[in-house]
N, CA, C and O atoms as a GROMACS GRO file, in nm:
protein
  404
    1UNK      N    1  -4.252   1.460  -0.402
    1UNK     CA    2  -4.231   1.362  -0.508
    1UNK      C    3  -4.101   1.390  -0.583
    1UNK      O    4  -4.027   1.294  -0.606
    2UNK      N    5  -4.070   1.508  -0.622
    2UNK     CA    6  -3.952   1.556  -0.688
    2UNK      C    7  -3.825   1.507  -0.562
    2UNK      O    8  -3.714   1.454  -0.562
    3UNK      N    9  -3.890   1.544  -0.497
    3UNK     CA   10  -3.768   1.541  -0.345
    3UNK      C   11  -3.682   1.359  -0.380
    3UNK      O   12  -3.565   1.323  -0.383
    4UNK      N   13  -3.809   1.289  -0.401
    4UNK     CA   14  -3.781   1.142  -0.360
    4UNK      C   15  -3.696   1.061  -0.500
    4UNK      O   16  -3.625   0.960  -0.498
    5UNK      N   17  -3.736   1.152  -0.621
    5UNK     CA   18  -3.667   1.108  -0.762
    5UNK      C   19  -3.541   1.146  -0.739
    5UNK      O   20  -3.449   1.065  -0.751
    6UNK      N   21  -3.513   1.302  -0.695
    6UNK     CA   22  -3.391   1.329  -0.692
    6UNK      C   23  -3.307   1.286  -0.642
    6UNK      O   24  -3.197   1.316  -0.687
    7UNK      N   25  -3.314   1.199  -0.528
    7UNK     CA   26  -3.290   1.130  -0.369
    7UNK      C   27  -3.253   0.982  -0.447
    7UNK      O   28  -3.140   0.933  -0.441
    8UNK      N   29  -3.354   0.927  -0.514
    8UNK     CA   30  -3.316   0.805  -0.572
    8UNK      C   31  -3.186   0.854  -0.647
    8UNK      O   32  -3.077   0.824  -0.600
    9UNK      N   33  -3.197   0.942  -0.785
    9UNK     CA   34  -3.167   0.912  -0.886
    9UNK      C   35  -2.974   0.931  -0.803
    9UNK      O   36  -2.882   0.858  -0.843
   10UNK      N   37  -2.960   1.003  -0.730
   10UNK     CA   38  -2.796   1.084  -0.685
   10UNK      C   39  -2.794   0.936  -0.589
   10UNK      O   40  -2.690   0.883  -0.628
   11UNK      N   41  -2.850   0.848  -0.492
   11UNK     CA   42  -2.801   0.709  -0.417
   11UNK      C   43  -2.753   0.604  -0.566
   11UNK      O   44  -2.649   0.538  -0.574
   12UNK      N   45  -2.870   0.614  -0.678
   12UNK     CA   46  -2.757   0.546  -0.739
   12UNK      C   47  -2.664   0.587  -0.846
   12UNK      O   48  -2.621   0.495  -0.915
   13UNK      N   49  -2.626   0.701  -0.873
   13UNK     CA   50  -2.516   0.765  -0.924
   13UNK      C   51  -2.400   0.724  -0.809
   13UNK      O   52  -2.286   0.693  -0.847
   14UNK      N   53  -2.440   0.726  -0.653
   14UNK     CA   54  -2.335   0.740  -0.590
   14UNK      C   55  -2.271   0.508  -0.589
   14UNK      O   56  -2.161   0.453  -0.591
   15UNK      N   57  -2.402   0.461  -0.586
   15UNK     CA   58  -2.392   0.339  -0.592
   15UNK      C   59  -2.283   0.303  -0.723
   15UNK      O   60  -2.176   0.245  -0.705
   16UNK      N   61  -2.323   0.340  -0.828
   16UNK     CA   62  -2.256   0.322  -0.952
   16UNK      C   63  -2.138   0.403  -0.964
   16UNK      O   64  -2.087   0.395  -1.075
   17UNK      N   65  -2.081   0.479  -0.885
   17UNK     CA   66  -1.957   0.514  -0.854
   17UNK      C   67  -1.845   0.405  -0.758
   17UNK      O   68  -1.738   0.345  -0.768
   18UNK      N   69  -1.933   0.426  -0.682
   18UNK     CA   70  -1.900   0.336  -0.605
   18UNK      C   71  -1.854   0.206  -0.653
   18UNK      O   72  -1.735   0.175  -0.638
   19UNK      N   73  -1.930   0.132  -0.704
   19UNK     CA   74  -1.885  -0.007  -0.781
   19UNK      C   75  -1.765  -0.014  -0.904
   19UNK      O   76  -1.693  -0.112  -0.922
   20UNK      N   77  -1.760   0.090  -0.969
   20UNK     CA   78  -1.672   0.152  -1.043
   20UNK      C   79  -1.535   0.187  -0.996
   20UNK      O   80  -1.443   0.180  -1.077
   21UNK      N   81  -1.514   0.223  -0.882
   21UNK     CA   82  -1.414   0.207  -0.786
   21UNK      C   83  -1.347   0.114  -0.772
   21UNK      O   84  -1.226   0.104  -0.791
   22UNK      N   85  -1.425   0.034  -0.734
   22UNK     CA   86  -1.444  -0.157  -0.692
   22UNK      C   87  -1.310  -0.197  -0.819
   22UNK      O   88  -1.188  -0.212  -0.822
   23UNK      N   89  -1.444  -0.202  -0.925
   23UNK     CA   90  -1.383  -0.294  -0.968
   23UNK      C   91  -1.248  -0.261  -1.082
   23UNK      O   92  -1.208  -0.355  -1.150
   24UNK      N   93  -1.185  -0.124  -1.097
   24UNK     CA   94  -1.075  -0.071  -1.114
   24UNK      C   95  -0.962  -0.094  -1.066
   24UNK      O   96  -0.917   0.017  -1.034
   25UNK      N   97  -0.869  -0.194  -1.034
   25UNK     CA   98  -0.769  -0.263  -0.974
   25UNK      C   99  -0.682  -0.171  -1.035
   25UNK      O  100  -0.675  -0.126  -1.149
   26UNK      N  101  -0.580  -0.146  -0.877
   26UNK     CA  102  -0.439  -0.083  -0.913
   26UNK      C  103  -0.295  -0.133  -0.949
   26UNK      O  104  -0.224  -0.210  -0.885
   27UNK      N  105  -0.273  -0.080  -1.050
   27UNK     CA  106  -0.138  -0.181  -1.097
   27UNK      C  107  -0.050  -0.186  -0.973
   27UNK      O  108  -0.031  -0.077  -0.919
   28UNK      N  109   0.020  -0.313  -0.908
   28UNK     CA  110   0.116  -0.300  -0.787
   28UNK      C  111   0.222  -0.233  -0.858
   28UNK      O  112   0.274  -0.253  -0.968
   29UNK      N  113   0.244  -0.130  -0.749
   29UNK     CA  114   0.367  -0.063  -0.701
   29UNK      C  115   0.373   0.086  -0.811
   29UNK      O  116   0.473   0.152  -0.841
   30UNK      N  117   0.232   0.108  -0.855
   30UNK     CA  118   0.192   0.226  -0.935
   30UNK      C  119   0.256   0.349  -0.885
   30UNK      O  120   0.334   0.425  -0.943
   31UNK      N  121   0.181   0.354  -0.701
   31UNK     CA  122   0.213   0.470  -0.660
   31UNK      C  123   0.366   0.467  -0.632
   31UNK      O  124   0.429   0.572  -0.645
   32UNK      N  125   0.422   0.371  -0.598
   32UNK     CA  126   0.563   0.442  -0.560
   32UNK      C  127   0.651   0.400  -0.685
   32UNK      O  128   0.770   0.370  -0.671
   33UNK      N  129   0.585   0.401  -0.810
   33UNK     CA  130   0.642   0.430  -0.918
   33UNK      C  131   0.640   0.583  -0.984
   33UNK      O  132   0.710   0.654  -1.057
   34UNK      N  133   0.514   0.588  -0.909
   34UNK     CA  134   0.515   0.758  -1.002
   34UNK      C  135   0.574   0.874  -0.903
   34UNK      O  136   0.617   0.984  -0.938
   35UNK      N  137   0.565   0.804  -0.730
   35UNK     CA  138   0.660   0.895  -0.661
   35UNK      C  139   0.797   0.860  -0.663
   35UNK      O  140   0.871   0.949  -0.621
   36UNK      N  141   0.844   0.769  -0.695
   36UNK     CA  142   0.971   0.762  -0.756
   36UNK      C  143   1.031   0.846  -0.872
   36UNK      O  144   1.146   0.888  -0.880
   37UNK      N  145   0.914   0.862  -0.975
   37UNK     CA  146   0.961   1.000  -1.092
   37UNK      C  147   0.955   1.100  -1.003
   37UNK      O  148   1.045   1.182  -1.016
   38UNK      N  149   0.884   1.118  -0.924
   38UNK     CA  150   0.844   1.276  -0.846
   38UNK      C  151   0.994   1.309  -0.830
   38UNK      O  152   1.034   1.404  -0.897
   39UNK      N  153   1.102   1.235  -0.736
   39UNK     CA  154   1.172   1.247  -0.643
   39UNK      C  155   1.273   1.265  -0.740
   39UNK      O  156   1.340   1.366  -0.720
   40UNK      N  157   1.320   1.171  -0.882
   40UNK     CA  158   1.385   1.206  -0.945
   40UNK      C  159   1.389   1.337  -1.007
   40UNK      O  160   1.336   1.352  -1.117
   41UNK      N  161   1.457   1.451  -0.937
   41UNK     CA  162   1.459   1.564  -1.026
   41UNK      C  163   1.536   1.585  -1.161
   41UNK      O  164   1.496   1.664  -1.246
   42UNK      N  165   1.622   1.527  -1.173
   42UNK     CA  166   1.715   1.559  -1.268
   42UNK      C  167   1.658   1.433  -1.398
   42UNK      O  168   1.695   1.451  -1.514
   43UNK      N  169   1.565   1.310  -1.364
   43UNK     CA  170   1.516   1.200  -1.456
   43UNK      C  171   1.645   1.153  -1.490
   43UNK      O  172   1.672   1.171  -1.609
   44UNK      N  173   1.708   1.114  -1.441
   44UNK     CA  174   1.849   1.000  -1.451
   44UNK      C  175   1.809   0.875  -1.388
   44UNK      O  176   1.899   0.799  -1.353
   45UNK      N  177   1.665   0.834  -1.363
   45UNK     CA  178   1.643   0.713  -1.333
   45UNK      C  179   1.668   0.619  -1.195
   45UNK      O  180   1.642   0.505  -1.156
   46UNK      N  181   1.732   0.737  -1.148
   46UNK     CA  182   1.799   0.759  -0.989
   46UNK      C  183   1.754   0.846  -0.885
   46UNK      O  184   1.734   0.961  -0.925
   47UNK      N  185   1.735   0.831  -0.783
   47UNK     CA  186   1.754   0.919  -0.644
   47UNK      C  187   1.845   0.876  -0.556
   47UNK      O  188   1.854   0.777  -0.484
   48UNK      N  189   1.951   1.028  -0.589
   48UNK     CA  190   2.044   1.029  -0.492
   48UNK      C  191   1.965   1.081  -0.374
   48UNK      O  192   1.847   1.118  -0.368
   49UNK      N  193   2.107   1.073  -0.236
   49UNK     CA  194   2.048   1.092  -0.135
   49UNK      C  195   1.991   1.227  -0.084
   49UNK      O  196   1.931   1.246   0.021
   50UNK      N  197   2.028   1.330  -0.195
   50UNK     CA  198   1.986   1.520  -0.190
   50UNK      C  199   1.823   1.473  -0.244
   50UNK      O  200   1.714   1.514  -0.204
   51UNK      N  201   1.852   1.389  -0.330
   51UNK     CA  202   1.724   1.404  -0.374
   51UNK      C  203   1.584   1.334  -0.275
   51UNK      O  204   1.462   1.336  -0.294
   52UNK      N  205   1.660   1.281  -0.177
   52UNK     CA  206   1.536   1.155  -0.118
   52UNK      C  207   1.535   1.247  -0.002
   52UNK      O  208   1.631   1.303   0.050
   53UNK      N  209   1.387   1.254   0.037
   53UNK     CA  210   1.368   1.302   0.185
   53UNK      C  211   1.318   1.169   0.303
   53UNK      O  212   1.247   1.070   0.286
   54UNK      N  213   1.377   1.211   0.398
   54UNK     CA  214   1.383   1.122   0.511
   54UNK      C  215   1.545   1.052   0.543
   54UNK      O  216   1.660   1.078   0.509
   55UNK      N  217   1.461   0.927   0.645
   55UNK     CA  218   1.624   0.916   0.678
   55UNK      C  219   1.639   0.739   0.618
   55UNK      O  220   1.751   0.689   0.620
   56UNK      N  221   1.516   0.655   0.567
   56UNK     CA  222   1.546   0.521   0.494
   56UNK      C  223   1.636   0.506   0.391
   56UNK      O  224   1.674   0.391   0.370
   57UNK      N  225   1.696   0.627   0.296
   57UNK     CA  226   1.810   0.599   0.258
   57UNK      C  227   1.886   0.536   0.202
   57UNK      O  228   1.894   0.503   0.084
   58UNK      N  229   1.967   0.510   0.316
   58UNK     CA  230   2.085   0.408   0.348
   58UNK      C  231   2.050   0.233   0.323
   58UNK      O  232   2.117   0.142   0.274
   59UNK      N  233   1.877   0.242   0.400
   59UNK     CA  234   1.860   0.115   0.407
   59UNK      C  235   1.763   0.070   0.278
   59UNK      O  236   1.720  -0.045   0.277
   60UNK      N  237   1.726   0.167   0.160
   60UNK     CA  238   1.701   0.154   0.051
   60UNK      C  239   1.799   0.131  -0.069
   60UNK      O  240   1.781   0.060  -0.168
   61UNK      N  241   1.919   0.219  -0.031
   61UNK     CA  242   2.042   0.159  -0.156
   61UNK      C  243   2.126   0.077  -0.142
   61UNK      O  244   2.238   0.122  -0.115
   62UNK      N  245   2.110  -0.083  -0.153
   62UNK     CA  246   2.155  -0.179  -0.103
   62UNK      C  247   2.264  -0.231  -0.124
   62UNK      O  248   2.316  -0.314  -0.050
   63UNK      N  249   2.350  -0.154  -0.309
   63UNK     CA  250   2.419  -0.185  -0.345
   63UNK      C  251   2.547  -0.069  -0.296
   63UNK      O  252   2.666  -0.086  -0.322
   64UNK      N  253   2.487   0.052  -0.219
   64UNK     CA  254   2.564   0.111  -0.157
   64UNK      C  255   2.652   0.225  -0.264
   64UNK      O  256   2.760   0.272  -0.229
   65UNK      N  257   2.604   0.250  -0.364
   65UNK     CA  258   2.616   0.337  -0.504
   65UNK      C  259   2.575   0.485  -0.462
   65UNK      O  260   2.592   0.570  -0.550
   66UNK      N  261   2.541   0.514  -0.380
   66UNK     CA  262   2.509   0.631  -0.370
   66UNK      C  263   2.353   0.689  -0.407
   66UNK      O  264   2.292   0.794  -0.388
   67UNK      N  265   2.321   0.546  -0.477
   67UNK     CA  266   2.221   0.619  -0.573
   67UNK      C  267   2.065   0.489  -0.510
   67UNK      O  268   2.093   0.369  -0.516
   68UNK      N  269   1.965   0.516  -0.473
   68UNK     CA  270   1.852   0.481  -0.491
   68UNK      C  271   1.744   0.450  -0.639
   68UNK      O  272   1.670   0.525  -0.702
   69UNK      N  273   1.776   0.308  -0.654
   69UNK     CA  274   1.671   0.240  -0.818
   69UNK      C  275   1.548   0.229  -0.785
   69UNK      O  276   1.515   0.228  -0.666
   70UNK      N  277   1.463   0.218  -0.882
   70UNK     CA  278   1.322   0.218  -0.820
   70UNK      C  279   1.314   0.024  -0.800
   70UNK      O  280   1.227  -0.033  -0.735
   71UNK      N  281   1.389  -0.021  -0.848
   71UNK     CA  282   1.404  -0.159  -0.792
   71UNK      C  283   1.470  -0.174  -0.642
   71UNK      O  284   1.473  -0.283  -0.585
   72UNK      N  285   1.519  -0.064  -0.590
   72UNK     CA  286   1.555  -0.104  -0.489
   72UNK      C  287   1.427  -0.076  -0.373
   72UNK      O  288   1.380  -0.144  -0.281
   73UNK      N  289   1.395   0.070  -0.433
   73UNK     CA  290   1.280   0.102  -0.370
   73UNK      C  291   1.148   0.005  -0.358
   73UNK      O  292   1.061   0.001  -0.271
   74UNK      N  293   1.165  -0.068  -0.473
   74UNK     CA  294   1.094  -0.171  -0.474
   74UNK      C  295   1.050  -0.307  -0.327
   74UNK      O  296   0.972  -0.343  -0.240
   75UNK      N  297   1.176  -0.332  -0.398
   75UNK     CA  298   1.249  -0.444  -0.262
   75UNK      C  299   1.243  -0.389  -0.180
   75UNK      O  300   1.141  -0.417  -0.117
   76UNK      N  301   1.318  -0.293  -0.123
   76UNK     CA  302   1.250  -0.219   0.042
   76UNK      C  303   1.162  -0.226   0.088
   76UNK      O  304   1.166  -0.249   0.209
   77UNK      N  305   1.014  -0.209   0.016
   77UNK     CA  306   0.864  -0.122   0.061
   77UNK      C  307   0.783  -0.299   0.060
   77UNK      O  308   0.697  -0.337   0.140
   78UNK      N  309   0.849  -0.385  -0.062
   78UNK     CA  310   0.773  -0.478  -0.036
   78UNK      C  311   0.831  -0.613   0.107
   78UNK      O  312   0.768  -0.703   0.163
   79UNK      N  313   0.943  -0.577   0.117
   79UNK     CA  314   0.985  -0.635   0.245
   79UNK      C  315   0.930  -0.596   0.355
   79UNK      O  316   0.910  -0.671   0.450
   80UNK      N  317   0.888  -0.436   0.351
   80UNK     CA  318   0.830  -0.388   0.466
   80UNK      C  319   0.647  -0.442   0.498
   80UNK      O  320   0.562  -0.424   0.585
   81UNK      N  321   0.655  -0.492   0.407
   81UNK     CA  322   0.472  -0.512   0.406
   81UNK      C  323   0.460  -0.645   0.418
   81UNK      O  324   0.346  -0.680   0.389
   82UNK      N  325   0.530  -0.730   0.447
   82UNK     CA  326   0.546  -0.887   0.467
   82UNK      C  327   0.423  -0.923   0.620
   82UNK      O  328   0.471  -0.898   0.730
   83UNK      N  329   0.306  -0.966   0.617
   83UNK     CA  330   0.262  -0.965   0.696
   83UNK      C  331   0.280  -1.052   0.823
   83UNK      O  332   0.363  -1.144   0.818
   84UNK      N  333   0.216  -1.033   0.927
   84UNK     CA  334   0.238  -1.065   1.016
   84UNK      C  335   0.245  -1.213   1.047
   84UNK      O  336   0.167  -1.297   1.002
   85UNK      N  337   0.371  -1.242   1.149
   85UNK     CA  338   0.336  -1.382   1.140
   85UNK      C  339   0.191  -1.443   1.222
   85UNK      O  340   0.120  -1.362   1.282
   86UNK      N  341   0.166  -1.550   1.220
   86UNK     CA  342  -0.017  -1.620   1.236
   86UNK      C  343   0.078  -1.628   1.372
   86UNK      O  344   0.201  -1.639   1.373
   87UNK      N  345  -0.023  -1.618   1.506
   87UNK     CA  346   0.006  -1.634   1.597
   87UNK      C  347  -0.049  -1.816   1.628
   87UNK      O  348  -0.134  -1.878   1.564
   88UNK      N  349   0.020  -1.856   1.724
   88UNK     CA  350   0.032  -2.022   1.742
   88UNK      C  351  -0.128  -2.000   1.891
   88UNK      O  352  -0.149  -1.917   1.980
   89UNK      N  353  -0.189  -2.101   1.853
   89UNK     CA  354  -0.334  -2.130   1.881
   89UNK      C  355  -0.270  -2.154   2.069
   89UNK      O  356  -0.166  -2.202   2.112
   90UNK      N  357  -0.437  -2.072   2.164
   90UNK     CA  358  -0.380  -2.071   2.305
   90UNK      C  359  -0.416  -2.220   2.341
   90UNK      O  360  -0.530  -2.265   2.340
   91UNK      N  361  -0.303  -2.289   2.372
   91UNK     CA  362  -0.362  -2.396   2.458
   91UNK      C  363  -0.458  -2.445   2.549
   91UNK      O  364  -0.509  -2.556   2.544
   92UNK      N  365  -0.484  -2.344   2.646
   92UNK     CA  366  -0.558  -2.277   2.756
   92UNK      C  367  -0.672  -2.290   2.698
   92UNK      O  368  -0.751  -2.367   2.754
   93UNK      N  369  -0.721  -2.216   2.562
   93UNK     CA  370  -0.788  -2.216   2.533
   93UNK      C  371  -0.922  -2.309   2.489
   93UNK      O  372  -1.044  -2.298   2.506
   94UNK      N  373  -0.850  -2.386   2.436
   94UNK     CA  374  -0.914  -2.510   2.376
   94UNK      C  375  -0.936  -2.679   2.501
   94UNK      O  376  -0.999  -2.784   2.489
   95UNK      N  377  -0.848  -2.623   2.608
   95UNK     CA  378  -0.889  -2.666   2.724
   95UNK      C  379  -1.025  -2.615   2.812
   95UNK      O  380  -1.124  -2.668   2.862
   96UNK      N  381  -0.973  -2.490   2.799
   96UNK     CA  382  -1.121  -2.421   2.875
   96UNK      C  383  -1.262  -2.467   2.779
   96UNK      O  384  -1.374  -2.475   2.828
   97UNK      N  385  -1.232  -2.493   2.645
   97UNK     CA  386  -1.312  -2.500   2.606
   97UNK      C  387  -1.417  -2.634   2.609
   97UNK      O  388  -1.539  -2.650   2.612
   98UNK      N  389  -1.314  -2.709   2.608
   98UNK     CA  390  -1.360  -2.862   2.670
   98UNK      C  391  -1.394  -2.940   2.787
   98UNK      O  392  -1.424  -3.058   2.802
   99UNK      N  393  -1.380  -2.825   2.877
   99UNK     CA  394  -1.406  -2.884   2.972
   99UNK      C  395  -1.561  -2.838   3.052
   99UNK      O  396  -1.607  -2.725   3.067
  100UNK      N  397  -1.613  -2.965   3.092
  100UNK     CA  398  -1.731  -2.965   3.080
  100UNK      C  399  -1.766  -2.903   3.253
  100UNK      O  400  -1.682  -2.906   3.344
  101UNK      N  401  -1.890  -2.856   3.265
  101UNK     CA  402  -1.939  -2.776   3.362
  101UNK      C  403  -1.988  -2.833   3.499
  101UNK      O  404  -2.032  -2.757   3.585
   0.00000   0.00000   0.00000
């Protein structure tokens, strides 16, 4: 009996975590705002290229300054996430589908 209270009471602690999760929405572009401070060592509001690891770079500082903005970083990451285009419906398909047996 103890077994089965304890069993309830921790499914909905984990339930009510769970939903709590849910419904906590993340501000866009939080995380690569606060790894953008990370990267800035010196806090000049910038990452130069000592300071950035990898090799995107080049294709993050657009104005070609030497220096990486978190607006640029911005524009980069959300260009990169542009989803896919809708693929065009199979012709074939909707033939095979009509045609009778």
């Amino acid at each position: 009996m103890k077994t089965i209270v304890a069993l309830t009471g921790l499914s909905t602690i984990l339930v009510c975590l769970a939903a709590s999760a849910q419904t906590q929405p993340r501000a866009a572009g939080s995380g690569l705002a606060e790894r953008f401070k990370q990267l800035d060592r010196d806090g000049d509001g910038k990452v130069s290229a000592t300071e950035f690891p990898g090799g995107q770079f080049k294709q993050i500082d657009k104005d070609g300054d030497g220096f990486a903005t978190l607006e640029e970083a911005q524009a980069f990451y959300s260009g990169q996430r542009q989803p896919a285009p809708a693929m065009p419906p199979d012709p074939t398909a909707a033939a095979t589908a009509n045609a009778s047996p």
